[in-house]
C-alpha positions in Angstrom: 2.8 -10.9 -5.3 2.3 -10.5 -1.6 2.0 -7.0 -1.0 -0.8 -5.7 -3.8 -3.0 -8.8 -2.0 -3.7 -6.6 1.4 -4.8 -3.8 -0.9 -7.5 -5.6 -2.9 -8.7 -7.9 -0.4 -9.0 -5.2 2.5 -10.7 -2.8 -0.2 -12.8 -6.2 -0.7 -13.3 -6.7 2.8 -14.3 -2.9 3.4 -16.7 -3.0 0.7 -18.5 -6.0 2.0 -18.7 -4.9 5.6 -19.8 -1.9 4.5 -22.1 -3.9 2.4 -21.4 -1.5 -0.5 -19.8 -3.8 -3.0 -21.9 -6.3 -5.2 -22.0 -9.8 -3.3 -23.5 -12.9 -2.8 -24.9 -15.3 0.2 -22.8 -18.0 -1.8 -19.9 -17.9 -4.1 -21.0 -18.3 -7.7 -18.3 -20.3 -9.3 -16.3 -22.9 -8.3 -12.6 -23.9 -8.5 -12.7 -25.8 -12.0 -14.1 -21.8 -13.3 -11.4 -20.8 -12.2 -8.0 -20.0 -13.6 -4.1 -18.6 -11.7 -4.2 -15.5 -14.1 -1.7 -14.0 -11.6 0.9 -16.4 -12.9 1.5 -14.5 -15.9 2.0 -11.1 -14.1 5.5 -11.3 -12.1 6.8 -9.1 -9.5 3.1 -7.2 -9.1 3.3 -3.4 -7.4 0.0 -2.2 -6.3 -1.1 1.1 -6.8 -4.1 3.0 -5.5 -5.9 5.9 -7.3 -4.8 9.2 -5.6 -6.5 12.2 -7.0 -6.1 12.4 -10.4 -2.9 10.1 -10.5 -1.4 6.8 -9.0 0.5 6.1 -5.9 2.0 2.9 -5.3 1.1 1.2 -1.6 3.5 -0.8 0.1 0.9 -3.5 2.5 1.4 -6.8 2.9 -0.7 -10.2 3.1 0.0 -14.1 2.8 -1.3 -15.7 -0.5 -0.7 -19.0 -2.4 -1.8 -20.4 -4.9 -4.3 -24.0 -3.9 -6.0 -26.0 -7.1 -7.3 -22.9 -9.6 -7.3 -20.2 -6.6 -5.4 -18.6 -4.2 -5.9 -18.8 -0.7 -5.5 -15.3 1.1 -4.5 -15.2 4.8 -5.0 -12.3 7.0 -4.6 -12.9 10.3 -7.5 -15.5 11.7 -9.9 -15.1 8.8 -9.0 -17.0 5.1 -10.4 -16.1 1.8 -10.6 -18.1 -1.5 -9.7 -15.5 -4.0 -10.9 -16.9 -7.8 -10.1 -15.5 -10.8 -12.9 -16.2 -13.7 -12.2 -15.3 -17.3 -15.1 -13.4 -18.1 -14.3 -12.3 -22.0 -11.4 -11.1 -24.1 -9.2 -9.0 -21.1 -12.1 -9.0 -18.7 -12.2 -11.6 -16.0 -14.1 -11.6 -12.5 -12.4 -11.7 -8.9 -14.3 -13.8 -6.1 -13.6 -13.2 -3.0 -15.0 -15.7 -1.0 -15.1 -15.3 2.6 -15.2 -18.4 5.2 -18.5 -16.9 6.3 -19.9 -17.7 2.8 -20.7 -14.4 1.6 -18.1 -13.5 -1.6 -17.7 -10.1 -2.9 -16.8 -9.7 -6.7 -15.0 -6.7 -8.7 -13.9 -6.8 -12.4 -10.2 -6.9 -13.5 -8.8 -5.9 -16.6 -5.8 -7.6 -17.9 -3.6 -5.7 -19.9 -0.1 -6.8 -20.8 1.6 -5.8 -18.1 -0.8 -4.5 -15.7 -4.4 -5.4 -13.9 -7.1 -2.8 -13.3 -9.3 -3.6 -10.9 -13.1 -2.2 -11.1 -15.3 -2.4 -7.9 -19.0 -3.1 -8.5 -20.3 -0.4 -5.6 -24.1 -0.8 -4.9 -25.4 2.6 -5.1 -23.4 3.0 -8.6 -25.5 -0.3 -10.0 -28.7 1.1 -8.1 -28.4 4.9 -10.3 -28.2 3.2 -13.6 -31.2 1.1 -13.0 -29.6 -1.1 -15.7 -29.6 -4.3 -13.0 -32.7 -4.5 -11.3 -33.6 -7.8 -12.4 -30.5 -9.7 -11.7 -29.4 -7.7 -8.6 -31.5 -7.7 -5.5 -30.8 -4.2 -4.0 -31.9 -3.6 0.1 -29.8 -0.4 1.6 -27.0 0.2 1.0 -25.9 -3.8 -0.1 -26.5 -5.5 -3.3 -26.8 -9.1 -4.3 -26.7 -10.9 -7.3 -30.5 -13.1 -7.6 -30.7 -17.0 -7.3 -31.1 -17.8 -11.3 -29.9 -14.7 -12.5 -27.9 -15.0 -15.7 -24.1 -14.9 -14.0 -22.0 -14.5 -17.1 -24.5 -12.4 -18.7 -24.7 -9.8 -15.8 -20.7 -9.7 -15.2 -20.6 -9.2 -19.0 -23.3 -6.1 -18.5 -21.1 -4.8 -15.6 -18.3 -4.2 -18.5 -20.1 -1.6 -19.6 -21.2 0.3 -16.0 -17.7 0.3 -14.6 -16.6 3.6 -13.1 -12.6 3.7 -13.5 -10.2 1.3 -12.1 -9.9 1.6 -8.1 -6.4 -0.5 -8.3 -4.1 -1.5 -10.6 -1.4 -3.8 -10.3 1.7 -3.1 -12.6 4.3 -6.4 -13.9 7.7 -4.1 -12.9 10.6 -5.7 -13.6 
């Protein structure tokens, strides 16, 4: 479970550095939204989109699971990584950083593997489907104070380019 970690949560960390990924100043949910969905998917192996195909990575991180999340250690910095069921195999990854900003792609479970979607800025900007829930300035993009939460991840569903990630259950 380890390894795939690095490979989300530095894509995650890229991407809101970058200040390319969708975020917010705060995280959205909290610990009792939460669920361990990663407890149903032994022995993960990340793989990264490569072209047209798949190529398994091999990075490593320290994560454990703490009350409904999983705390992510990388060095000095710690994340609180929350998985929120979002609706039938959709659910929503926060990444919460110790700064208070938390960055958020889309994962879809699937039997035996997890796609991960990232929510990239200029991708939400083009469709112009979001303005009124995402406050766009740049290149970054955050989600508005009262905006409908659920509603908009739900919305995102739809607008996702193709998974990033996936994480495959190998035996």
């Amino acid at each position: 479970m380890d390894t795939w970690f690095r490979v989300i949560f530095l894509g995650l960390l890229a991407f809101g550095l970058a200040g390319c990924n969708l975020e917010t100043r705060k995280p959205l949910f909290a610990d009792a939204d939460a669920k361990l969905l990663l407890a149903g998917y032994p022995n993960l192996a990340p793989y990264e989109r490569d072209g047209g195909g798949w190529k398994q990575s091999a990075d490593a991180l320290g994560i454990e699971p703490e009350g409904s999340h999983y705390l992510v250690k990388s060095g000095n910095s710690d994340m609180v990584a929350s998985f929120v069921p979002l609706e039938g195999q959709w659910w929503i990854l926060q990444a919460a950083e110790t700064s208070g900003t938390s960055s958020y792609v889309l994962v879809k479970a699937e039997p035996k593997e997890l796609l991960i979607y990232s929510l990239e800025c200029k991708r939400l900007q083009e469709s112009g489907k979001f303005g009124s829930e995402i406050e766009f300035s740049g290149s970054s993009c955050f989600i508005k104070d009262g905006a409908d939460r659920m509603g908009l991840f739900k919305a995102l569903t739809g607008s996702a380019s193709a998974p990033s990630t996936k994480l495959v259950s190998e035996p």
